[in-house]
Structures are given as C-alpha cells and as structure tokens.
C-alpha positions as CSV (number, residue, x, y, z in Angstrom):
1,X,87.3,100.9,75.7
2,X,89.6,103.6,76.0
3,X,88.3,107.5,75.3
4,X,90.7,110.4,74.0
5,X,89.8,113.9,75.2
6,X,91.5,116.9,73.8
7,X,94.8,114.5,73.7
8,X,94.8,113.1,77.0
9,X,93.7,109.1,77.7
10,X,91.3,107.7,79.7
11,X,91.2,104.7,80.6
12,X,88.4,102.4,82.1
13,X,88.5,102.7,85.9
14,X,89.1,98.7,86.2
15,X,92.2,98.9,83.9
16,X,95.7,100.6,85.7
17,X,99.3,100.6,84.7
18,X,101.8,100.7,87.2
19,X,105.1,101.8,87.0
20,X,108.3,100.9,88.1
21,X,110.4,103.8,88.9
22,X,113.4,105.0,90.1
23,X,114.0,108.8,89.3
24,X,112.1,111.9,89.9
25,X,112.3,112.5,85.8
26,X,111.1,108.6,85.1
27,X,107.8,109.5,87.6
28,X,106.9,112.6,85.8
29,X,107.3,110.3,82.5
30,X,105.1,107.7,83.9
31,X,102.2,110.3,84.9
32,X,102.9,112.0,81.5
33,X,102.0,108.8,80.1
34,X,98.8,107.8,81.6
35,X,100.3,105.7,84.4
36,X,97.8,105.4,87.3
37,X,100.6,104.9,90.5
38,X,104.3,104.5,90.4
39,X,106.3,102.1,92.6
40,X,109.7,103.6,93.5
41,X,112.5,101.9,94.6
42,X,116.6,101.9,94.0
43,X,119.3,99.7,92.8
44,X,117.2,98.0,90.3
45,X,119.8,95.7,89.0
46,X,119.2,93.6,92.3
47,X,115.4,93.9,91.8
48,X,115.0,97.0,93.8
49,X,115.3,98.4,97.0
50,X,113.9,101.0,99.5
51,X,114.6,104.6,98.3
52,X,115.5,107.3,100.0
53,X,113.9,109.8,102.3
54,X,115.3,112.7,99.6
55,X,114.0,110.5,96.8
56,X,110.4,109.9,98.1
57,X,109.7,113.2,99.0
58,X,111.1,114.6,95.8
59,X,108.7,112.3,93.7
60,X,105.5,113.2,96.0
61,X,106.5,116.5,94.8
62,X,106.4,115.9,92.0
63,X,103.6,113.7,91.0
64,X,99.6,113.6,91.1
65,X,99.3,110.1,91.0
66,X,99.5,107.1,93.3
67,X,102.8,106.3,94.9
68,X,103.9,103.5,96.6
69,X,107.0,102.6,98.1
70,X,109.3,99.6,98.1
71,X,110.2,98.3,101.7
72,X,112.9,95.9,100.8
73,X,116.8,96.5,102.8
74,X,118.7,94.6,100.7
75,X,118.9,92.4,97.3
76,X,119.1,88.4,97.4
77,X,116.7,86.5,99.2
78,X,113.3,87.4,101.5
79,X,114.1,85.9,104.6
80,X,114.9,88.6,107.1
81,X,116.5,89.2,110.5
82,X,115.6,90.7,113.2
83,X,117.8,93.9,112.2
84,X,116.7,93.6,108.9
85,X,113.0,94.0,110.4
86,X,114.1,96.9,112.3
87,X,114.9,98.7,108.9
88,X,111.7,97.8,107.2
89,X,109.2,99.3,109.8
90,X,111.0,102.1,110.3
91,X,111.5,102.9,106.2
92,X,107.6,102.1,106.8
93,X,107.1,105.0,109.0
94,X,109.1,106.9,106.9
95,X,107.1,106.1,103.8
96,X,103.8,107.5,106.0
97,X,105.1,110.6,106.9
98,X,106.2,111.5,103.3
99,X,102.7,110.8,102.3
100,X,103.0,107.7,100.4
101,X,99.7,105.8,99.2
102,X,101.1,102.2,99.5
103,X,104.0,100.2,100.0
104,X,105.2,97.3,99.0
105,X,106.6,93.9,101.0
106,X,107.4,90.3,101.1
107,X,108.6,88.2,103.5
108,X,109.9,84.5,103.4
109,X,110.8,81.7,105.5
110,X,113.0,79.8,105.5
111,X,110.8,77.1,103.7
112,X,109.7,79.4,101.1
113,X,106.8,80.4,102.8
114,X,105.0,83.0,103.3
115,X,106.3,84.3,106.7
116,X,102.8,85.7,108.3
117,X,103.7,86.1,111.6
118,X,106.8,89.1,110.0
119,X,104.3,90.3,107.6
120,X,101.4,90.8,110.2
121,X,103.9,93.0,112.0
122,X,104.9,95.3,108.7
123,X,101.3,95.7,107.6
124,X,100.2,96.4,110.9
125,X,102.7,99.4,110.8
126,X,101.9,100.3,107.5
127,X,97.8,101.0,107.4
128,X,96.1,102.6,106.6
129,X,98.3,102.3,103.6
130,X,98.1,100.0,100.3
131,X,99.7,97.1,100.7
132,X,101.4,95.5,97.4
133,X,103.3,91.9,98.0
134,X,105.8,92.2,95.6
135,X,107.5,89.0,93.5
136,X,109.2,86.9,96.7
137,X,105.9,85.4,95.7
138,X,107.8,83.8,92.8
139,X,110.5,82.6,95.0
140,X,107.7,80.6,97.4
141,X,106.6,77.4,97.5
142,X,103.0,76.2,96.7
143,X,101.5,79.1,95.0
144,X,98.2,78.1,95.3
145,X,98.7,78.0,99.9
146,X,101.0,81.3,99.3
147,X,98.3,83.1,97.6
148,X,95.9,82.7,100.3
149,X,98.5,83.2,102.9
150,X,98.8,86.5,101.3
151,X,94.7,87.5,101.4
152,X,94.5,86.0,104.5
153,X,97.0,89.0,105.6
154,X,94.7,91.4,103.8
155,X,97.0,92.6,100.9
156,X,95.4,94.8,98.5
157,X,97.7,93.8,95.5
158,X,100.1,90.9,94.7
159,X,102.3,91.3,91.8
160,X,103.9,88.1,89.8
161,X,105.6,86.7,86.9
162,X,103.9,83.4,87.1
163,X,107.3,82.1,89.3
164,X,108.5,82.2,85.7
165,X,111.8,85.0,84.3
166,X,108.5,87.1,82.9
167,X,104.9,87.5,82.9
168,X,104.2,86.6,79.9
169,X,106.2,83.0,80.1
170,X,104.4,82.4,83.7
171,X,100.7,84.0,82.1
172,X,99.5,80.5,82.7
173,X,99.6,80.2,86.4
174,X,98.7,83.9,86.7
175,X,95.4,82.9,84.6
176,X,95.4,80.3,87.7
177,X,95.7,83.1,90.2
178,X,93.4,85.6,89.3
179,X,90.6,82.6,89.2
180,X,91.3,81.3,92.6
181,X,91.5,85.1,93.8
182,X,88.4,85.6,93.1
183,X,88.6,89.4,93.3
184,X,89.7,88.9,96.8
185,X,93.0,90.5,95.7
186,X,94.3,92.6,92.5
187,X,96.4,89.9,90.7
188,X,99.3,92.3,88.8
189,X,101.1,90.8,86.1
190,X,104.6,92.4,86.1
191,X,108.2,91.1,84.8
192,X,109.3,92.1,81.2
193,X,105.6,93.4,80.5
194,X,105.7,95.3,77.2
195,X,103.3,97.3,74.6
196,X,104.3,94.0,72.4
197,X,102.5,91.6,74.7
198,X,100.2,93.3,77.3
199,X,97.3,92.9,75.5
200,X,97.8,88.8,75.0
201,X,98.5,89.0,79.2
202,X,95.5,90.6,79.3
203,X,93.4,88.2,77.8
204,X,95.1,85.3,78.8
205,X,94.8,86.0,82.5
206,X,92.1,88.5,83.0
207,X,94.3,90.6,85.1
208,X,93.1,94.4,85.0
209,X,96.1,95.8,86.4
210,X,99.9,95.4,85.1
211,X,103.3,96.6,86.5
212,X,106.0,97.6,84.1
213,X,109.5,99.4,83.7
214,X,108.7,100.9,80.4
215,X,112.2,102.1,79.8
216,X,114.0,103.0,77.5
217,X,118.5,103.7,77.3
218,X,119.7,106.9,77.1
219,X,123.1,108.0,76.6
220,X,125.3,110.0,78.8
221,X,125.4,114.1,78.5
222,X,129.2,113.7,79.5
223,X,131.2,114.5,76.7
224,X,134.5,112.8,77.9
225,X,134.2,109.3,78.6
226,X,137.0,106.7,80.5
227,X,135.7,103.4,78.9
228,X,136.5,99.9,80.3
229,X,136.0,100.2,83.9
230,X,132.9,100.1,86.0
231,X,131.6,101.1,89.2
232,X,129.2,98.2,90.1
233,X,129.7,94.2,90.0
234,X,127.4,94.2,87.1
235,X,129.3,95.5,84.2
236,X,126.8,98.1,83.1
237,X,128.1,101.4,81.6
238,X,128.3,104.7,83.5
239,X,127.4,106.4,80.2
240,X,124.2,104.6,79.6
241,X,121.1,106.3,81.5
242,X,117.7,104.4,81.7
243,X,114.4,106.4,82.3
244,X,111.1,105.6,81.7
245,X,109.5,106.8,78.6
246,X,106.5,108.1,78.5
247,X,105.3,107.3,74.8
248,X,105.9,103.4,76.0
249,X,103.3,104.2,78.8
250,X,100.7,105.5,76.8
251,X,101.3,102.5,73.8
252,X,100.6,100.0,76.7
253,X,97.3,101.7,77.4
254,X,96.7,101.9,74.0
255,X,97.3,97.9,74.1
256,X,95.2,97.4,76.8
257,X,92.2,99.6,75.8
C-alpha cells in the first residue's frame, strides 16, 4: 500500500509512474509529483521525437529522478534508413554523455517486424543504459513473436496500448503480455492512462509500471493575441500551453496505491 511521510508519497518499490515529458518545468512537475523517471522527447503531436542536446542537459539539471531519452528522428512510421540510423546512434551517444539513465527505441521492417538486426546495433551503442521499446510495438505484426523479439534483444521495458488508440481499450492483450513475459520484461501500459482508470489497468493487467502525460492546458501569458492562424499543420493554438501537472501525478499514485 502506499505510505505518507511528513507529506511526501511512497510508493511500493514494485509500483512506478513514468512520465512523458517535454519541458524542463513539466520534469520538475513530474518529480514534484511522485514520478519515479521521466521520458523526454519533442514534437509530441507526431508521438514524440528526440530532444535536444540544450533540452537534455537542462532536465538532468534539473531533476533527481530517472531519465530516459527518446531516440526517434522523425514522426510517421519505424522503418528507418541508413541516414536515419546514423542520427539515432549518434543522438545515442549524445544521450550518454549528458548522463541519461535509459533511452528509448523501436525499429520496424518493412513487414511490421521487429527489425533485430537495426536494434542489436542501437542497443549495442546504448549500454550500459536502460533500454525502453517504445509503442512501434503497436504498429507490429504478431504481438505475441514481437514480444519475444523484443526480450530476445534484452530490453528492460516495452511500453504499449494493447495495439489499441489507448491502454485502457487494448488492457486485454496487455493482460496477454505481461503473462507471456513472465517478468522477463517490464510490461508498461501507456496511451491516454489517467487517475480515472489506472487503477482498473492495474488490475486488469497486472502491470506494475505505467507511462502517462498527465497534462493539463494552460493558457498563454501573452496578453495580445492574433487569432486564426497557426504555426503547425495541426491547428493547435499558440496561446494554449500544456505542462504536466503535478497534482495529476500524485492522484495516479494515489490510484495505484
């Protein structure tokens, strides 16, 4: 069960919370919160991508707990070129020398299959780092072959919706997943995971670790405002602001206790 101790949560060492981030301010929310380890990224409207060199050494700076870093060049698929593998290993190195704890890959063929013979040459770069195989697992085919594709690698953590929009829809198959793991590998349910429904993920799949945003919309400081036109593809206001919050963090350990 979860213990409070002059204010602050613990947590039982098998349960975690990571968080999704994307800001120095949303990391220090998500440690203020109770997060154990943060995954950082950028341009989360295409799922996320690999931050920058200013933006991971600003959040080491800034934070206590776990970080790992997303190695991904670019939005849409996870079947890579030869360039595009040049990126990855060398935002790899980059993630080691700004003392990262983890990062976080997958790689596709152009089956839909776990692409091994890519992903032996990434994690291979990467140790003695974590390694988290991030949701091109719901994109493969066969779930059942991709997750021991993925142990057979030696990846410490795969995170999945269930190949569904959100955890909770695909909380089935990851039920599936965490029984045929075996405690081989963490299964982390992540994908619209909320203080509303962590608990029923929890005991519908058995998973002791969860990935979420926690967010919540802020509006702009800027007092004057030129409304109707936008900088990105996606329509979304320059005057809205998302960060994590931290009250969010601690209600989903509270869920989860």
């Amino acid at each position: 069960m979860m213990l409070f101790t002059k204010g602050v949560i613990v947590v039982p060492n098998n349960i975690h919370l990571e968080i999704c981030i994307d800001s120095v301010r949303s990391a220090r929310a998500a440690q203020e919160g109770g997060a154990s380890r943060v995954e950082l990224c950028d341009n989360l409207l295409v799922g996320g991508t690999t931050p920058s060199y200013g933006m991971i050494k600003q959040v080491r700076q800034a934070t206590d707990i776990d970080l790992h870093v997303l190695i991904r060049p670019r939005g849409g698929d996870f079947c890579y070129s030869e360039g595009e593998l040049a990126v990855m290993l060398e935002d790899i190195r980059m993630a080691k020398e700004l003392v990262a704890d983890g990062v976080v890959i997958g790689i596709l063929n152009r089956e839909g299959r776990v692409n091994t013979e890519v992903a032996r040459r990434l994690i291979l770069e990467a140790r003695p780092l974590r390694i988290t195989w991030h949701r091109a697992f719901d994109l493969a085919r066969e779930p059942a072959q991709a997750l021991e594709d993925i142990i057979a690698l030696g990846c410490d953590y795969l995170l999945t919706s269930g190949q569904q929009q959100t955890a909770f829809a695909g909380k089935e198959l990851i039920a599936e997943l965490v029984r045929q793991a075996a405690g081989r590998i963490t299964i982390m349910p992540g994908g619209g995971v909320r203080e509303e429904n962590i608990a029923e993920l929890r005991r519908v799949t058995g998973a002791c670790e969860f990935h979420s945003s926690g967010r919540q919309v802020l509006a702009s400081p800027m007092q004057w405002q030129r409304t109707g036109l936008y900088m990105g593809a996606w329509q979304q206001s320059e005057y809205e602001l998302a960060f994590v919050d931290p009250k969010r963090v601690t209600a989903m350990l509270r869920a989860i206790r």
